[in-house]
N, C-alpha and C positions, 0 to 999 in steps of 0.2 A: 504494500500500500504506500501510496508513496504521503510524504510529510509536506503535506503544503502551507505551514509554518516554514521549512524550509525552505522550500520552491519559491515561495512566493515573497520573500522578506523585502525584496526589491529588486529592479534591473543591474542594480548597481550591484547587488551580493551575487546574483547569478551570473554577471560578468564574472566575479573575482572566481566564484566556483569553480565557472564554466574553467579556469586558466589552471586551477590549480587539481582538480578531480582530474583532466586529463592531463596535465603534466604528469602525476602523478601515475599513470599506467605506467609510466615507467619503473613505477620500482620494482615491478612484478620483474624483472630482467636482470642477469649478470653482464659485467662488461670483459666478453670472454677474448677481442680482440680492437685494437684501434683503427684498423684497416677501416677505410668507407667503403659501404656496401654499394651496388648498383640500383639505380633507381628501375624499379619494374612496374608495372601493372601488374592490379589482382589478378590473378590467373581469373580466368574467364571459367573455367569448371565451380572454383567455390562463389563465385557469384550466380552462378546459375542455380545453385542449391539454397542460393536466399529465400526464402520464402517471404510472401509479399509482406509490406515492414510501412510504419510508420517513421521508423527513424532508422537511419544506417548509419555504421559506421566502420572504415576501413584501417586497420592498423598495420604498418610495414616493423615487422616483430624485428626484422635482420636489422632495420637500421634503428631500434629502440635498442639491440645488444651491442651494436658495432659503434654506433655516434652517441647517441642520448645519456645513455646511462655512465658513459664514463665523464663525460659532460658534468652529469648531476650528483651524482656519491663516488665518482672517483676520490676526492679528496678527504671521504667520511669513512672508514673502514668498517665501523660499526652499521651503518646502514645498509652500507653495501650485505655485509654478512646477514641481516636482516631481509635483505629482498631477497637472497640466495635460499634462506631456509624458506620462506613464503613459496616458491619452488618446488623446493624437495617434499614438503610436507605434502603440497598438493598431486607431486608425483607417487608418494607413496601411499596416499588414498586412495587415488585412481587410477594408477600403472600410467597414467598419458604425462609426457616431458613437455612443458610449453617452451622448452630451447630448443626443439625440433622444427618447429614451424616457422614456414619466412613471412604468412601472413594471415592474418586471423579478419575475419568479417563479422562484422555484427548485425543481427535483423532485432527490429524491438516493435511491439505491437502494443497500443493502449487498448485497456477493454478497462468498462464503465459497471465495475458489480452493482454502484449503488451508485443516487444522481449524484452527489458528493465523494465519491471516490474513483481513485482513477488506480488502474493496476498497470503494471508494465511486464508482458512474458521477452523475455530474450534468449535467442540463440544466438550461439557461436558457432560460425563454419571456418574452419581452421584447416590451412593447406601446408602440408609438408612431410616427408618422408617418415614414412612408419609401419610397421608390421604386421597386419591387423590379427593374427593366432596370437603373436606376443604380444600384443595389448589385451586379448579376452583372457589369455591365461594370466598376467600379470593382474588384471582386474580385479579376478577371481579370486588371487590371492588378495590383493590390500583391502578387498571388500570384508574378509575374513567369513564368509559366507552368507551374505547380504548380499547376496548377488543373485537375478535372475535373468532368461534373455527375452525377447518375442520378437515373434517373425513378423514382419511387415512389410507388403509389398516386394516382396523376395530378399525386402534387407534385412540382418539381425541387428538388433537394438540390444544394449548390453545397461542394465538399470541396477543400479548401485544403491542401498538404502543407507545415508549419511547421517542424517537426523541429528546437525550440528552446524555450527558456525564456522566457516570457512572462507578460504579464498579461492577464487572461481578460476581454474588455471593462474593462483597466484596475482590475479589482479582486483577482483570485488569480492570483498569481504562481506557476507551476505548467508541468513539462513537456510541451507540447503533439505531437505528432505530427501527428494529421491533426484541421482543425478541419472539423465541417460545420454551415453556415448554410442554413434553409428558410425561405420566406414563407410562414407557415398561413395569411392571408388578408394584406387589404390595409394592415393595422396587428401587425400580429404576426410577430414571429421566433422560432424555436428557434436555441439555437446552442449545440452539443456535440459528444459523437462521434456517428458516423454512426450507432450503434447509437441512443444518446439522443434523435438526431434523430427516425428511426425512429419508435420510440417514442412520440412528440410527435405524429406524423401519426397513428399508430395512435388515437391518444387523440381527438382529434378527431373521427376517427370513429363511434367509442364513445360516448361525451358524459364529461360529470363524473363524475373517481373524486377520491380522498380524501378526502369530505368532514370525516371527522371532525381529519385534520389541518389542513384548510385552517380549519376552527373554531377550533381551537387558535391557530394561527398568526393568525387575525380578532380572539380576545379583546379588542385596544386597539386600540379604533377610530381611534385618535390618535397610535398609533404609527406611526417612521417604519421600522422593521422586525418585523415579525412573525415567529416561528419556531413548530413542532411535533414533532414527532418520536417516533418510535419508539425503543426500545431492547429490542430480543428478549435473549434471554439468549445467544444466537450472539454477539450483538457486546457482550456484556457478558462475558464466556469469553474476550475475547480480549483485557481490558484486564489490564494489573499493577498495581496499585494498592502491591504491596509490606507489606501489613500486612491482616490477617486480618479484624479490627474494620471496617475500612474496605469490603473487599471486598464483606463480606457486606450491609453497607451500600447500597453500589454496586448491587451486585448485584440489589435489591430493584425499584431503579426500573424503571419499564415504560415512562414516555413521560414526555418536558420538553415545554414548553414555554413562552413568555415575549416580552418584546417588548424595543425599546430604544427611548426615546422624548428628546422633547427641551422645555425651558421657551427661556424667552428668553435666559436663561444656562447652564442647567444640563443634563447625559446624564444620564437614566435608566435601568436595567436590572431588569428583572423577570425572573426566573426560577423555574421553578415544577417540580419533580420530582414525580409520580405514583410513587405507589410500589405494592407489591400489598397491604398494609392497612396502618390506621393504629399499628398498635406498629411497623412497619418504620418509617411517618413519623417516629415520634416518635424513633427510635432514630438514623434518617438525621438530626436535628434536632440531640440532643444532639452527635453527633460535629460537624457545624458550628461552633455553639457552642463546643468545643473546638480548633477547627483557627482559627475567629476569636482564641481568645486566643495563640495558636502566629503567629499572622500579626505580633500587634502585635511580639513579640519579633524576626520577623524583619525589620519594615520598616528598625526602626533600622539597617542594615546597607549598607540603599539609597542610591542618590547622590540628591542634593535633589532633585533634579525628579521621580523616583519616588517621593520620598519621600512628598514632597508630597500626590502622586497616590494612593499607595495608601491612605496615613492617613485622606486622606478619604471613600473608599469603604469602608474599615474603619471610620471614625466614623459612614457615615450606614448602614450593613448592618443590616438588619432580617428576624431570622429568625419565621417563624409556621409555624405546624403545624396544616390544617384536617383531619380526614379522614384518609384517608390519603395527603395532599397537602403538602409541604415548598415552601414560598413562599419567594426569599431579594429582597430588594429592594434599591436602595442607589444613589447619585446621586453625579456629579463635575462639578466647575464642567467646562463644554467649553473652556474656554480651556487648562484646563491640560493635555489629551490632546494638544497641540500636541510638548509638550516629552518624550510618549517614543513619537510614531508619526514611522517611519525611511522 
């Protein structure tokens, strides 16, 4: 269920969020070499097994272990060893290595159990070399016999009963109940609930849906995560924003989208709000612009490593308004993400 106390505290918290919840995938990764990875496209097969999504998102795993992460906790040994056991733990749960994969997709769908609440299922379809007998036997064991299979549509689905607090491939820390793992082909996993999974095979069969968010989420060919997303007015109805101006604001956008990308030193974040015309833009703009000078007065408040951190995402924030399109941009040395990811 998701916390729309959270969600909704302002535009200005879900910027900072939005910068610091995906900075932070990274820590699910080691930094096993400094070499730069080659920049790819998602393999075209694990995008085909997305199944239709409200929100995408694409992560290039190779260049989150080759650039980012040495970037961000090279310099913290403690962290580092922290993100490496986040890892292990999740491979000795579930037999699957998230250091195997060069790139992981994400499909997320809202469903509305009640008018005031908004759920979110996600799968993960995850591409890269792996064994699929040696993942069902290795499963079998970390399950410790919490483990069952079902055939579906000629694939087997391998469901693992958790019934605990975990990190999801090492990256969301989230109460699992039952996990299910599928091999779509001889490089590809889905891994969600059994429904997600589901899902994932259905997709397959079907061929490519989302194209227009998997576009969205393609815009930075250089980024090392991509996102797109929907925002219906269902799951806009079900944020608090606390203040009317704002809301109505809120309320205008139709779909984000943006990337996070990285230099030799430095995180970047792009974020981009669609709104339904351009006076909503430009209305959505001016309130930024206002919540930016509301920031600076609250950084002073922060302990220095925040501080540090926010002021210069605050210094380098760059608001534009094309369209009916609100761009916010804005960059942080990656060294200094070290000092407030826990």
């Amino acid at each position: 269920m998701v916390n729309k106390k959270v969600l909704g505290f302002s535009i200005a918290a879900t910027l900072v969020a939005a910068t610091l919840v995906l900075a932070s995938l990274a820590l699910a990764f080691d930094a096993r070499s400094q070499a730069r990875s080659p920049r790819t496209s998602p393999p075209a097969d694990a995008l085909s097994y997305l199944p239709a999504s409200d929100a995408v998102m694409l992560i290039d795993v190779r260049r989150l272990l080759n650039e980012t992460m040495p970037q961000i906790l090279g310099g913290d040994k403690e962290k580092l060893a922290q993100a490496n056991a986040e890892i292990d733990k999740f491979k000795s749960r579930t037999g699957i290595d998230p250091r195997a994969f060069g790139r992981v997709v994400l499909g997320v769908r809202y469903t509305y159990p009640t008018a005031k609440t908004t759920k979110l299922e996600t799968v993960a379809i995850a591409h890269g070399p792996f064994d699929a007998k040696a993942l069902a036997a290795a499963a079998r064991i970390a399950a410790s016999g919490k483990y069952r299979e079902e055939k579906y549509r000629g694939a087997t689905i391998m469901i693992m009963s958790i019934n605990d607090q975990m990190k999801v491939l090492g990256l969301w820390n989230m109460r699992v109940s039952e996990l299910a793992i599928c091999a779509l082909d001889t490089k590809t996993l889905a891994i969600g609930s059994l429904s997600t999974v589901r899902a994932a095979i259905d997709a397959g069969k079907r061929g490519r849906a989302n194209g227009e968010l998997i576009a969205l989420a393609s815009r930075d060919p250089k980024a090392v995560i991509g996102f797109g997303a929907n925002l219906p007015r269902e799951l806009m109805a079900n944020l608090n924003v606390g203040n009317d101006t704002i809301a109505k604001d809120a309320n205008s956008i139709r779909q984000a989208y943006g990337s996070i990308g990285t230099t030799d030193t430095d995180l970047s974040l792009s974020l981009v709000a669609r709104t339904d015309n351009a006076e909503a833009a430009k209305n959505l703009g001016d309130t930024i612009t206002g919540l930016k000078q509301l920031g600076a007065i609250l950084i002073v408040r922060m302990a220095p490593a925040r501080k540090a951190l926010a002021q210069s995402a605050l210094d380098n924030l760059k608001i534009t308004t094309r369209g009916n399109e609100l761009e916010i941009k804005t960059q942080v040395a990656a060294a200094n993400l070290a000092s407030v990811i826990k």
